[in-house]
N, C-alpha and C positions, 0 to 999 in steps of 0.2 A: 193828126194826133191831138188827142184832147188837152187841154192848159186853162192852168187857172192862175192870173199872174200878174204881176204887173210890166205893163210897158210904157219907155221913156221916148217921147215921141224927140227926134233931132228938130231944132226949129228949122222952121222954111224948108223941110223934106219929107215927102211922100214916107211915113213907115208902115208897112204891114204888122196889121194887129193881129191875123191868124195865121196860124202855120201850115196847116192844111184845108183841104176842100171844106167849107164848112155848110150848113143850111141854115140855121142860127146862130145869134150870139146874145152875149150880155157884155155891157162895157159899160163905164161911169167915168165923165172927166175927174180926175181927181185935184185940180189945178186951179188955181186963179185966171187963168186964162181961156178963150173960147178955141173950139180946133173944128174941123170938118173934116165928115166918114164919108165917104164913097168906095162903093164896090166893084169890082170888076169879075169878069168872067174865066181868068186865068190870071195866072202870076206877076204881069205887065205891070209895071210902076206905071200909074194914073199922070199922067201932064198936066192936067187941067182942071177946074172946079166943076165944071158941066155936070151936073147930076149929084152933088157933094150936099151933104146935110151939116149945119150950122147948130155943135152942140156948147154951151154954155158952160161955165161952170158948177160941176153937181148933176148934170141933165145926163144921161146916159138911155139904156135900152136893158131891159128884160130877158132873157129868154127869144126875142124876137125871130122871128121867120126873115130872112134875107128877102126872100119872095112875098114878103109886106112892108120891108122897106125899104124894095127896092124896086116894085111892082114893072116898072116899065123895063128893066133889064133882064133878061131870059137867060138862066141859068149863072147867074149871081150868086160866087162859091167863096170868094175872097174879100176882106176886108181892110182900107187903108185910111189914115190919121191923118191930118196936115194942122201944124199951127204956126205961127210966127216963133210963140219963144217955144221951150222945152216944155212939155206938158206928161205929166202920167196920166195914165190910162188905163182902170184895171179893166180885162179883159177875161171872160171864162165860155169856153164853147166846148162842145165833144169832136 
């Protein structure tokens, strides 16, 4: 399902940024603080940082292809948030 939105990451908890399968996305920390995206291939809450990208505050993604920023994971459909404190994060994919 496509969404254009914002979402409030829980600190110190895995939150999924998309709601369904997606190929791309656009997202922008909106926050003072830094969080990491990592994808997964199905619905599974992420455990671990292994593969996690470090965005900053203000630093976000485009439009971007999952399968260019996520090149080494095959079939890379979902997208998930981690920060310490509470962080928004707007989000908008189809």
């Amino acid at each position: 399902m496509a969404q254009n939105t914002t979402v409030t990451l829980t600190a110190e908890t895995w939150t999924q940024l998309t709601d369904a399968d997606v190929s791309s996305i656009t997202f922008q920390n909106r926050s003072s603080y830094h969080m990491f995206v990592k994808a997964t291939t199905d619905t599974t809450t992420p455990t671990d940082f292994d593969g996690a990208i470090r965005y900053n505050p203000g630093q976000g993604e485009l439009n971007t292809a999952l399968s260019d920023l996520f090149p080494g994971l095959s079939g890379a459909d979902r997208v998930w948030a981690y920060s310490d404190k509470a962080v928004d994060v707007m989000v908008s994919h189809a």
